[in-house]
N, C-alpha and C positions, 0 to 999 in steps of 0.2 A: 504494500500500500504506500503510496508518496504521502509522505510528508506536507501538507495541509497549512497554509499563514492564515489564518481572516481575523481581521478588522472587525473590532466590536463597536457597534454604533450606540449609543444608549438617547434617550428622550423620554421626556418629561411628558410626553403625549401633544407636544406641539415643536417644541425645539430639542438642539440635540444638544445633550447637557455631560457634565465632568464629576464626577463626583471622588471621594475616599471613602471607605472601608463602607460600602453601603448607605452614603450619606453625604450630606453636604454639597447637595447639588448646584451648579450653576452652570450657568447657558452658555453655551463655547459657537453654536454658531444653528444654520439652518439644515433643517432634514435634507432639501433637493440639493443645496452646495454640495452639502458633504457625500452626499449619492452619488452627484456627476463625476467629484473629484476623485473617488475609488471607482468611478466606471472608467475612467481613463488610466488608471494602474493597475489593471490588467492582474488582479486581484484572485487568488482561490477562488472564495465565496464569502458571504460576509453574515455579520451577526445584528440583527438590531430588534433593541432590547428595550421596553416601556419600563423604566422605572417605577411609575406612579401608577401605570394601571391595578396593582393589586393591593396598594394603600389606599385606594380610593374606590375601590370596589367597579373597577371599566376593567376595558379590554382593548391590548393595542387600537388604535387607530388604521378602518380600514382606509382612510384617505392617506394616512403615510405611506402605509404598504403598497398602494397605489400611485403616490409619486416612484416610491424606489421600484416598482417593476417598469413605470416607463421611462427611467435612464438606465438600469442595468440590463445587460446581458449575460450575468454570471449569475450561478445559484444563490440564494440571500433566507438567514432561517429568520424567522420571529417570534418572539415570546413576550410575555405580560397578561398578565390575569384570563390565560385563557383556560377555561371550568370544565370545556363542554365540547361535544363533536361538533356542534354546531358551530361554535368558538374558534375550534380547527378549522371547521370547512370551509367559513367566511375567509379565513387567511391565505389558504389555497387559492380560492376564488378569485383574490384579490392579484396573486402574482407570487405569493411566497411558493418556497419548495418545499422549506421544512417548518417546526413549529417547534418550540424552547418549552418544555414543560415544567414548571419546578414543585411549588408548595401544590397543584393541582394532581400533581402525577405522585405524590405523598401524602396526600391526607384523603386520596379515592384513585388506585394502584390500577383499578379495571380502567380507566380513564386511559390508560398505554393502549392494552390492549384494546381497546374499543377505534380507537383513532388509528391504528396502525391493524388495525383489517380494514378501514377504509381505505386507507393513504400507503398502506406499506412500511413498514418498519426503517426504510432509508428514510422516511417524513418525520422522523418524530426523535428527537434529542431530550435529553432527560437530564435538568441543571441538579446538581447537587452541589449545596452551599455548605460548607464547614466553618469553623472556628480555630482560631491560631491555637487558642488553650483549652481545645478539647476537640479534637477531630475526627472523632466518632460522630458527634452529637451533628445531625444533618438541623439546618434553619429553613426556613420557611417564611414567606409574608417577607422577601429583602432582606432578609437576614435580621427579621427585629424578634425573632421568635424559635423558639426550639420547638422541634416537632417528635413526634414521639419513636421515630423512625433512630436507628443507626446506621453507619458506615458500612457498618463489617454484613449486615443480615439487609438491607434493603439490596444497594451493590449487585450483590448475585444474583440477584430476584429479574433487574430489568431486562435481561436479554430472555427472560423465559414470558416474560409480559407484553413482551413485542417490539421494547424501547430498540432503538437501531444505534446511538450515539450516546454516549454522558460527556455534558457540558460539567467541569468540575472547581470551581472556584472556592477563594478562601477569602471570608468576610473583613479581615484584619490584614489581609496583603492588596486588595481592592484598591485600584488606583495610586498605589505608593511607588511602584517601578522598582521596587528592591528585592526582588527579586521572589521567585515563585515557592510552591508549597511542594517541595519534592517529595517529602513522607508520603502525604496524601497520596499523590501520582502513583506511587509508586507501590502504595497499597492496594489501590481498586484497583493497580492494573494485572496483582495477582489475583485479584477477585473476580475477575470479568475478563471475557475475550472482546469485550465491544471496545470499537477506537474510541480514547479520548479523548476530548480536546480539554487543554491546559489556560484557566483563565486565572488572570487574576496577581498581576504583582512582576509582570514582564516589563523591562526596564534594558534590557540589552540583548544581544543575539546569543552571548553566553548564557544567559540566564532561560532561553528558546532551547539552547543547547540541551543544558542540563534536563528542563523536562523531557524535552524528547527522551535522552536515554533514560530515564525512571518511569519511562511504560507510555508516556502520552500518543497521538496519533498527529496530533494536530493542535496549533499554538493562536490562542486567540488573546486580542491586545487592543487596547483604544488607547488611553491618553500616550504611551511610546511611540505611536503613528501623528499624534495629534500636536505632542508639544516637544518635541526634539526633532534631529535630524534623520531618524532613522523612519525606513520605508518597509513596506510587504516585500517589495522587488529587494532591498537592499539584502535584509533577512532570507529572501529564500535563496537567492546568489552566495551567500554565506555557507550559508547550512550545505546547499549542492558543493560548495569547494572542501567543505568536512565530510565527502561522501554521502549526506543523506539522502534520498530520492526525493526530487522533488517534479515539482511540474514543468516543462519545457515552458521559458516566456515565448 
């Protein structure tokens, strides 16, 4: 399998926003910029994520999902407070490939499965949110909340539930660029044969590096793309000169 860059996009459910460790949001720029600007860097696929949909009890924005399927042409997954098949299917409908499931695919598990006999098990990504000082304990709700789920016994479960991806992020490495949660990685990726992708605290192509080899599949990143000089292109030209597979630009 190559080795996977995408760009995480996050909003606030109108603009597309920066946040740390699950918080502390503010407005870095617009949905349709930032869409054309990765339609033109020739990108994996991308990640874009409603912050606020599930504090506020919505669900992504089908008119964002709709500007980003009419600038890109590469696959783009979305997540935010989506409950329901219905929730999925609108998203589909809209232009998305895939769909982010996090607190919904943990607190109603048949929700994998139900989505992923319509859509296929390549549609459906399954976020698991941890903690720096307890990385068992899975969050829920943006990571304002523990759920009653753990690492070690949920983990094994999604590949038989129809999940196709775990989105894997770490609440207290979110937005700081210092570097990612390699325990973690490196735990579920003895627990599961499904590819990971690695979010959460990527800050250099070393630190890209490192998860990859502690089991990741695929390295996802927003503010390193957004407030330094490093690029998706830069990152994957890297990683193919360390041997990893990656995509032909």
């Amino acid at each position: 399998m190559k080795v996977r860059v995408i760009p995480t996009i996050l909003t606030d459910g109108t603009t597309v926003v920066k946040g740390e460790q699950f918080n502390n949001w503010r407005t870095v720029g617009s949905a349709e910029a930032i869409a054309k600007l990765y339609a033109r860097r020739n990108v994996d696929e991308l990640l874009f994520l409603d912050v606020n949909a599930r504090r506020f009890g919505g669900t992504i924005s089908e008119e964002l999902i709709r500007i980003f399927s009419d600038v890109l042409d590469i696959p783009f997954a979305v997540g935010g407070g989506i409950d329901t098949y219905e929730d999925a299917a609108r998203c589909f409908r809209n232009g998305a490939e895939k769909v982010v499931l996090g607190s919904s695919a943990i607190e109603n598990p048949n929700l994998i499965t139900e989505i992923a006999s319509g859509f296929g098990s390549q549609a459906v990504i399954i976020s698991l949110d941890v903690r720096e000082n307890n990385s068992n304990e899975l969050m829920i709700h943006s990571g304002q909340r523990a759920s009653a789920e753990v690492l070690e016994t949920f983990a094994p479960k999604i590949e038989g539930l129809g999940g196709g991806e775990i989105l894997l992020q770490n609440v207290e490495k979110d937005g700081l660029m210092k570097g990612m949660d390699l325990k973690s990685i490196e735990a579920v990726a003895k627990m599961t044969n499904l590819p990971i992708i690695a979010s959460s605290g990527c800050g250099s192509v070393d630190d890209a590096m490192s998860a990859l080899r502690s089991g990741a599949s695929a390295i996802a990143a927003g503010a390193v793309f957004q407030f330094t000089q490093l690029t998706p292109l830069i990152v994957r030209e890297k990683l193919r000169e360390a041997n990893f597979q990656t995509r032909v630009c």
